[in-house]
C-alpha positions as CSV (number, residue, x, y, z in Angstrom):
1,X,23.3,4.3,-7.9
2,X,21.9,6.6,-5.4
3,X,17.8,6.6,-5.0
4,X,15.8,10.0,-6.4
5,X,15.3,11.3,-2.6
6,X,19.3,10.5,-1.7
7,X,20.0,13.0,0.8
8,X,16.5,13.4,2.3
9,X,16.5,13.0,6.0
10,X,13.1,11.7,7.5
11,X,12.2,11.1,11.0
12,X,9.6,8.8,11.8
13,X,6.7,8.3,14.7
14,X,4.6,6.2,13.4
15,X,3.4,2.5,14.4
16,X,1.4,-0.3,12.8
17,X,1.2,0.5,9.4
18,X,-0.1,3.5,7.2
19,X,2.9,5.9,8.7
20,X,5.5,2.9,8.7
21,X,4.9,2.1,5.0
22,X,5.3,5.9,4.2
23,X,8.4,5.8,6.0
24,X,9.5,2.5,4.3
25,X,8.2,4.1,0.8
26,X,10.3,7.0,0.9
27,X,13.3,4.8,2.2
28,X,13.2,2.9,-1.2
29,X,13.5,5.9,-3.1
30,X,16.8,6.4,-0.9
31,X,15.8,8.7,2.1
32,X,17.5,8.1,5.1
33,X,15.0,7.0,7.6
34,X,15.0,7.1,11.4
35,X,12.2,5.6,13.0
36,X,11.8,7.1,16.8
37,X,10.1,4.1,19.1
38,X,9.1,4.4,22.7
39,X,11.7,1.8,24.8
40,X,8.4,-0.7,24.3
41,X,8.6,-0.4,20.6
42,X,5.8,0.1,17.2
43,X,3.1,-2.4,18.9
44,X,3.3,-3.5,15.4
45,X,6.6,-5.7,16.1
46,X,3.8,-7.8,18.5
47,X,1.5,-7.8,15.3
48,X,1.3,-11.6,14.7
49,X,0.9,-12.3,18.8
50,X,-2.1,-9.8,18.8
51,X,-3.8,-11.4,15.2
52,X,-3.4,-15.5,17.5
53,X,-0.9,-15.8,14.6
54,X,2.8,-17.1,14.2
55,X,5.6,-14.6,15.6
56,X,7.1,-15.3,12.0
57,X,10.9,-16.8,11.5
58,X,13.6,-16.6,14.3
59,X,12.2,-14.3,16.5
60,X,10.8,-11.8,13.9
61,X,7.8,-11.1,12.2
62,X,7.0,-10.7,8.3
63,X,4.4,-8.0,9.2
64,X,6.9,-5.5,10.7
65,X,9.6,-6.8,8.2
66,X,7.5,-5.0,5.3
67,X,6.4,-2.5,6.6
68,X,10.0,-1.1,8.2
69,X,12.9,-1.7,5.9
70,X,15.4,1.0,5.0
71,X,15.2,2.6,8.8
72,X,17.2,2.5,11.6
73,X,16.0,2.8,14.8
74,X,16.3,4.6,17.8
75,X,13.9,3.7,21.0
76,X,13.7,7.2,23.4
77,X,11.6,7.8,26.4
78,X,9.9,11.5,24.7
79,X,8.5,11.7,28.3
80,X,11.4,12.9,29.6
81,X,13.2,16.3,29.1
82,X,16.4,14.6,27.8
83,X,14.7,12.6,25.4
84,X,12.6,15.1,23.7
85,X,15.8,17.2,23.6
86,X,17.3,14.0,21.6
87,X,14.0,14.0,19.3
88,X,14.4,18.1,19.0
89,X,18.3,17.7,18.0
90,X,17.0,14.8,15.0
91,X,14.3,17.6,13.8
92,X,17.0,20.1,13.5
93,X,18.8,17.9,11.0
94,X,15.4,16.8,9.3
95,X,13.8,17.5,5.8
96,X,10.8,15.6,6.8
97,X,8.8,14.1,9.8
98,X,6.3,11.9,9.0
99,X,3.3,10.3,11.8
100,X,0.3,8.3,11.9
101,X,-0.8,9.0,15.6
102,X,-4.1,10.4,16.1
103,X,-4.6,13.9,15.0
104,X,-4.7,14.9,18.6
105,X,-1.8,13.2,19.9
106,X,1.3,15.0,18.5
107,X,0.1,18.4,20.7
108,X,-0.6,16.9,23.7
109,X,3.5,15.5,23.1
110,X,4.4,18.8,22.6
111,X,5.7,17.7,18.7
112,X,2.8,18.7,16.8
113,X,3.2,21.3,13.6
114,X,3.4,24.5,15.3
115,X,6.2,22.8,17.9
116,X,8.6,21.6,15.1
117,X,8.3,23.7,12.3
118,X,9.8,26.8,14.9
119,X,12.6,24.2,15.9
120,X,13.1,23.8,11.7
121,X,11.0,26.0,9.5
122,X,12.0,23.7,6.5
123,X,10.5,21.1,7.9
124,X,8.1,18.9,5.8
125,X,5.5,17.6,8.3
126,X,3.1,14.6,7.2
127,X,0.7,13.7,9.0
128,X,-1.1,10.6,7.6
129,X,-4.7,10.0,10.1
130,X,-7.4,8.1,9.9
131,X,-10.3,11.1,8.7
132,X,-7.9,13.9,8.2
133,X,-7.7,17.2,10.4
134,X,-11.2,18.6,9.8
135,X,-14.8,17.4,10.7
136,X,-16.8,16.4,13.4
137,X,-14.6,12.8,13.7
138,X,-11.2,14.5,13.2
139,X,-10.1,13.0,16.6
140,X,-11.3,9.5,16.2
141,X,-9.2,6.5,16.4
142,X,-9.0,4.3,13.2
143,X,-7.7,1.3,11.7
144,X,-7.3,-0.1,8.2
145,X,-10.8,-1.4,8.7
146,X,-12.8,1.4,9.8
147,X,-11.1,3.2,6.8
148,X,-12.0,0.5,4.2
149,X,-15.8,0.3,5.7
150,X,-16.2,4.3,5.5
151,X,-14.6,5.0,2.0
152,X,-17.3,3.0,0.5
153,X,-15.2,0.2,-0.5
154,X,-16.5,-2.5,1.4
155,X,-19.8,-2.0,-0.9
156,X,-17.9,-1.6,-3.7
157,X,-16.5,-4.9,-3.5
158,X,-18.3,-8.4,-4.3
159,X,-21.7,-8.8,-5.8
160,X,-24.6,-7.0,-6.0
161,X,-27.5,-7.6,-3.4
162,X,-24.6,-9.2,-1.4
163,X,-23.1,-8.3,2.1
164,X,-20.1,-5.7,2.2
165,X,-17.0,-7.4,1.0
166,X,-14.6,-8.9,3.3
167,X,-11.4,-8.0,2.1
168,X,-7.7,-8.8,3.1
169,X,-6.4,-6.4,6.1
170,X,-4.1,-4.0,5.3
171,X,-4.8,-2.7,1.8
172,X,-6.0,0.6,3.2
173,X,-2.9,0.9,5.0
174,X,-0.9,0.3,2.5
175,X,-2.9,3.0,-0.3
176,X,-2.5,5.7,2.7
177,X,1.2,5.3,2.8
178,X,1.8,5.4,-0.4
179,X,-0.5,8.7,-0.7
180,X,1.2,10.5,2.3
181,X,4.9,9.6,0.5
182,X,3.5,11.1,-2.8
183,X,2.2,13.7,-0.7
184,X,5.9,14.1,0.7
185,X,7.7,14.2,-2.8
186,X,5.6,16.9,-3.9
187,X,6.0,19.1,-0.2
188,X,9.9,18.6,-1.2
189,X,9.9,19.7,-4.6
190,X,7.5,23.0,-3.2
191,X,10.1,23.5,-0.9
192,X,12.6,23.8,-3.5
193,X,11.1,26.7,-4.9
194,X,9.0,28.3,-1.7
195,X,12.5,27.9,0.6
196,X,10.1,26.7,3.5
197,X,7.9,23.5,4.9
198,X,4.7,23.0,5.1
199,X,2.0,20.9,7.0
200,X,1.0,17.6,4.4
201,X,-2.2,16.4,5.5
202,X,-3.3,13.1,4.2
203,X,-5.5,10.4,5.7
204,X,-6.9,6.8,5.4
205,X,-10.3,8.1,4.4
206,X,-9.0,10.2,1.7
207,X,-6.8,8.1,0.2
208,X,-9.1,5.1,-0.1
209,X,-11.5,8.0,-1.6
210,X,-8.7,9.0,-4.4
211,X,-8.3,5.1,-5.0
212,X,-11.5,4.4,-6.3
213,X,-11.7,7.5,-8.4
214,X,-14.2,7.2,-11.4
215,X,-16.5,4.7,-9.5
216,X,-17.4,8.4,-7.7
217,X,-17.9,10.0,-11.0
218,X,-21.7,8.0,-10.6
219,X,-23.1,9.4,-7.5
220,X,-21.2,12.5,-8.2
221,X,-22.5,13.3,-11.3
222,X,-25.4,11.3,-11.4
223,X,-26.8,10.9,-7.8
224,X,-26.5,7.2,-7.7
225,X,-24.4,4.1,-7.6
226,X,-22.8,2.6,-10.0
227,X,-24.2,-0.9,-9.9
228,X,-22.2,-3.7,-8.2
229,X,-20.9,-6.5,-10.6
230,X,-22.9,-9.7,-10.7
231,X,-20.9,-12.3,-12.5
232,X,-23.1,-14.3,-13.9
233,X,-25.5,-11.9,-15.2
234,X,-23.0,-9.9,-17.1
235,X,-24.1,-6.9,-19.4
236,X,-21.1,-7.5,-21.4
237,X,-20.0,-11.7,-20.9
238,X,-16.7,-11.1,-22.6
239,X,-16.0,-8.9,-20.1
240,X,-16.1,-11.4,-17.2
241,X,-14.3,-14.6,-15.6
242,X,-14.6,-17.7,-15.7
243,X,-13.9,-21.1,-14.1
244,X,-11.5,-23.5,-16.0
245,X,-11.5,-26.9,-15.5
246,X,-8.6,-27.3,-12.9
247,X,-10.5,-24.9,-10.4
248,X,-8.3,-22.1,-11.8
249,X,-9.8,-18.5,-12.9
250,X,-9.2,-16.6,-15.9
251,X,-10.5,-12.7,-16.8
252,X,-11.4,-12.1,-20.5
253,X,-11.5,-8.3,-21.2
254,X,-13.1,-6.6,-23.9
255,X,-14.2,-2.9,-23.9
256,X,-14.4,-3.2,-27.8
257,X,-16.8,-6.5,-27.3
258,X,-18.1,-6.1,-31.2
259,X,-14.3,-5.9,-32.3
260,X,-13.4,-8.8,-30.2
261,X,-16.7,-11.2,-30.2
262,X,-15.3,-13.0,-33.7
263,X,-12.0,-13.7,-31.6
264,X,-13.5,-15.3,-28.9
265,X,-16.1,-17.2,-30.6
266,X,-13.0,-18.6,-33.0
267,X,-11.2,-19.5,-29.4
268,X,-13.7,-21.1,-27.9
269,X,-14.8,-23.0,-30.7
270,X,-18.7,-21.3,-30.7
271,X,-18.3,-19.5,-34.0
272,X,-22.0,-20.8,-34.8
273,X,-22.6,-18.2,-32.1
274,X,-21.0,-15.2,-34.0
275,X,-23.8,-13.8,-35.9
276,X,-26.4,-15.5,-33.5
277,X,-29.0,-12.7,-33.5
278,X,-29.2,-13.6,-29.5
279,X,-25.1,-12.7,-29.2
280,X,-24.4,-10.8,-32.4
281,X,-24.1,-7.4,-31.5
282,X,-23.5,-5.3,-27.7
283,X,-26.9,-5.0,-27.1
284,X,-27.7,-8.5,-27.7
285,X,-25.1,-9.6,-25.7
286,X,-26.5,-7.4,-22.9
287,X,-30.1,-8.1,-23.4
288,X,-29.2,-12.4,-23.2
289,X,-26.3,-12.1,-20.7
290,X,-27.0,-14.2,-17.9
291,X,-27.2,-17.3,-21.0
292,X,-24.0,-16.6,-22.5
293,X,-22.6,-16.3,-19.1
294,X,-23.6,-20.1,-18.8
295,X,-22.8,-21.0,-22.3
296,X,-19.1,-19.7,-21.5
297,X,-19.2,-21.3,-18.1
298,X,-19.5,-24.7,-19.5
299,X,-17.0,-24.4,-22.2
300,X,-14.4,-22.9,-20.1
301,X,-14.7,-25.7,-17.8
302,X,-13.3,-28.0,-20.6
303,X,-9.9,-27.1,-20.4
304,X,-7.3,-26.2,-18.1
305,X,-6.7,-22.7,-17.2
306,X,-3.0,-23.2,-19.0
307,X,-4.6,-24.8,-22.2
308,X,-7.1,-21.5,-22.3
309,X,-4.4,-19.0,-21.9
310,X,-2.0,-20.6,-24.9
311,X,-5.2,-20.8,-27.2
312,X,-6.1,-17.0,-26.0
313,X,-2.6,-15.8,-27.4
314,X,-3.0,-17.2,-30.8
315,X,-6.6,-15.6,-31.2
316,X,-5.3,-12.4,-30.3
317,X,-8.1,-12.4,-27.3
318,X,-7.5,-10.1,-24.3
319,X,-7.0,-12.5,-20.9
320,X,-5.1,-13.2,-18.1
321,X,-5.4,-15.0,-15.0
322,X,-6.6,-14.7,-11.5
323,X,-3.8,-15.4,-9.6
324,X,-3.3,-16.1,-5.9
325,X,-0.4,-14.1,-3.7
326,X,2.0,-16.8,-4.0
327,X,1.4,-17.0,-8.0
328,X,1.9,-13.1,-7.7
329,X,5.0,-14.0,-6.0
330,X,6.6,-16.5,-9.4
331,X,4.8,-14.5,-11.8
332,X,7.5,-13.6,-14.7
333,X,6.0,-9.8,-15.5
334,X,6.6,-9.0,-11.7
335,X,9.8,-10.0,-11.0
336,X,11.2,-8.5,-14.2
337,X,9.9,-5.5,-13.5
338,X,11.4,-5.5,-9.6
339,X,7.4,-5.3,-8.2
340,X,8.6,-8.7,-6.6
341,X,12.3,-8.7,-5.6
342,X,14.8,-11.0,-4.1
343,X,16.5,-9.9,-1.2
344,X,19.3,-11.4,1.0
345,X,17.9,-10.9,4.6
346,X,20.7,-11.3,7.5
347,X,18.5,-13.8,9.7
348,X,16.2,-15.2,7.4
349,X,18.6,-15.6,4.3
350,X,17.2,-15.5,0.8
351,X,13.7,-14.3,0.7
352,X,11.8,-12.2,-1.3
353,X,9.7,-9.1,-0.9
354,X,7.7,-6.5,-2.5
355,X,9.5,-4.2,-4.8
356,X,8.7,-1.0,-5.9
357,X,5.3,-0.1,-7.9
358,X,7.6,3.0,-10.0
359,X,10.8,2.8,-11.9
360,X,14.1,5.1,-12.8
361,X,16.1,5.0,-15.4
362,X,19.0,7.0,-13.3
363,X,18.0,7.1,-9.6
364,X,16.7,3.6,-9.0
365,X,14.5,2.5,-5.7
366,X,16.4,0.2,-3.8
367,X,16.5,-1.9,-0.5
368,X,19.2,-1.0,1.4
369,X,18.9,-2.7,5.0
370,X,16.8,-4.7,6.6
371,X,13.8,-3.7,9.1
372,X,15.8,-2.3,12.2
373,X,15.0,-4.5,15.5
374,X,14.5,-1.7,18.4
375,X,16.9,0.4,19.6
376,X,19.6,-1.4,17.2
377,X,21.1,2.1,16.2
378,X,20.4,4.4,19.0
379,X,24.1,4.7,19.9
380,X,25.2,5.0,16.2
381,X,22.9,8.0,15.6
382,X,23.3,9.5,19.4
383,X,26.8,9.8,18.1
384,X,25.9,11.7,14.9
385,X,24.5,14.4,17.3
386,X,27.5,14.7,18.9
387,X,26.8,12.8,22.1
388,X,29.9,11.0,23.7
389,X,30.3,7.5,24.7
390,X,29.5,9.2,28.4
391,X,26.6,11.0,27.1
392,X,25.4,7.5,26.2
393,X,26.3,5.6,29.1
394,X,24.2,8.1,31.2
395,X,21.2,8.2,29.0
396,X,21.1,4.7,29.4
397,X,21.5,4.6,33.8
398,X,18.9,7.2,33.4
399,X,16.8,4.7,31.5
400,X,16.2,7.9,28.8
401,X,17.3,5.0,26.3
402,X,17.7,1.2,25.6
């Protein structure tokens, strides 16, 4: 069955990874996707050589893997005339282009908004940058980490009184792609009833801004901070985790903490601690926190993180568990529900990858190919322009392309 956005042509100029996962987001809703390389490639293919890390499995890299599938790939030299009037033919044929250079760079290319939407006013152009098109930094360079250090979230993270939060690479990346494909849907679906394109502006900053949402309604509103977490001085303990005895973590989660508290107490075996005037009500809780934090820490550390979880169920108390990447990876919920998927890759067999965070009854998401090594269908879409074999041969004497 043919994906919601079946039809769609996108062409791509991006590199790393907030504009590649865009790309890669809108090819799993079944876009075609052509990714447009320079003859040296997204600098991303060298990702794990530039991190000191493993190239990744026969020659590849998991990095680029992600971020790319569902493209093919075409490397051009836009710094010649003949190239750019390759890159110029794709635009004609395009619904959508989609970039994460610098706000800067597309004009100085000669392929910025104004450029491409007279070669194809129905041209959907998205431009996913690091602080968006206005403002004194509008031209700054960025990466996922000076967007996750400006949008607050660093300080967001960890515990109070604590240094900013080191967190995994790539998470900012990955929330700016998925904003600038939403971003793209919507432009499409305008279209639809305007008959035109349109410029779609989205960046890092803004996106990681839109992620955190209500934790801006306390500044906003209030003019200051929402406090930042401190485990074990919890205003509200059965809201919290914990540390089982197998080194394992679990999250209990009440918002209804007076409903709930009888539950717990039952589960954990401290039901002389139910209608302890210390414990007994929210505001008791709050007030002696930081000792029922350690009350809970030593009976948690009793059991095994399984043994919790089965006695959790039968109480009817709200929990699950911390889980690592690779327990993300086996977890049941996410592979029924496709947000972990098996896939067959060509060089590195069975595998399996992130799926897709949305579902459709009737147009399903799906992987269709693998991420394209460079250049590997330059001639197959040179002839879908109408070049000839000749046409080829002499682009590639000319060194125009690989």
């Amino acid at each position: 069955m043919a994906g919601p956005l079946d039809g769609v042509k996108v062409v791509e100029i991006s590199m790393f990874q907030q504009g590649p996962v865009a790309g890669m987001r809108l090819g799993d809703l079944g876009a075609e996707v052509i990714k447009v390389e320079p003859k040296n490639g997204d600098p991303a293919r060298g990702m794990m050589r530039i991190i000191g890390a493993d190239t990744g499995l026969k020659g590849r890299n998991y990095y680029f893997e992600s971020n790319n599938r569902n493209k093919r790939s075409i490397a051009l030299d836009l710094n010649t005339e003949k190239g750019k009037k390759i890159f110029f033919e794709l635009i004609k044929r395009a619904d959508v282009f989609v970039t994460n250079l610098s706000i800067d760079a597309p004009k100085r290319m000669g392929i910025d908004y104004e450029a491409l939407s007279k070669i194809n006013p129905k041209l959907i152009y998205a431009h996913a940058s690091g602080w968006g098109r206005e403002g004194p930094d509008a031209n700054a360079l960025s990466f996922d980490y000076t967007g996750i250090a400006r949008s607050g979230t660093m300080m967001m993270c960890g515990e109070r009184n604590g240094p900013p939060a080191t967190l995994i690479p790539g998470m900012g990346d990955e929330q700016g792609g998925l904003i600038c494909a939403w971003a793209v849907t919507a432009a499409l679906y305008a279209r639809e009833k305007m008959g035109k394109g349109q410029l779609v502006d989205t960046s890092l900053m803004g996106s990681l801004i839109a992620l955190h949402g209500v934790n801006f309604a306390a500044p906003g509103v209030l003019g200051k901070e929402f406090p930042r977490f401190i485990r074990s001085e919890a205003g509200n303990p059965i809201y919290n985790h914990y540390q089982c005895k197998d080194g394992k973590w679990i999250v209990i989660a009440h918002l209804q903490p007076d409903k709930y508290w009888p539950n717990v107490c039952k589960a954990m075996g401290i039901e002389e601690l139910e209608n302890d005037p210390r414990f007994n009500s929210i505001e008791a809780r709050h007030d002696h926190g930081k000792e029922l934090v350690a009350i809970l820490d030593k009976k948690f550390a009793t059991k095994n993180r399984d043994e919790w979880m089965k006695i959790f169920k039968k109480e009817n108390v709200i929990y699950t568990p911390i889980q690592s990447s690779s327990e993300v990876f086996e977890d049941p919920q996410a592979l029924t529900n496709s947000y972990i998927i098996p896939v067959e890759h060509p060089v590195w067999g069975k595998i399996k990858m992130l799926g897709f965070p949305w579902s459709f009854s009737q147009t399903p998401a799906g992987v269709k190919r693998e991420a394209p090594e460079l250049g590997q269908h330059t001639e197959e879409i040179l002839l879908e322009l109408d070049y000839s074999w000749d046409d080829i041969a002499k682009l590639k004497e000319e060194e125009i392309i690989i």
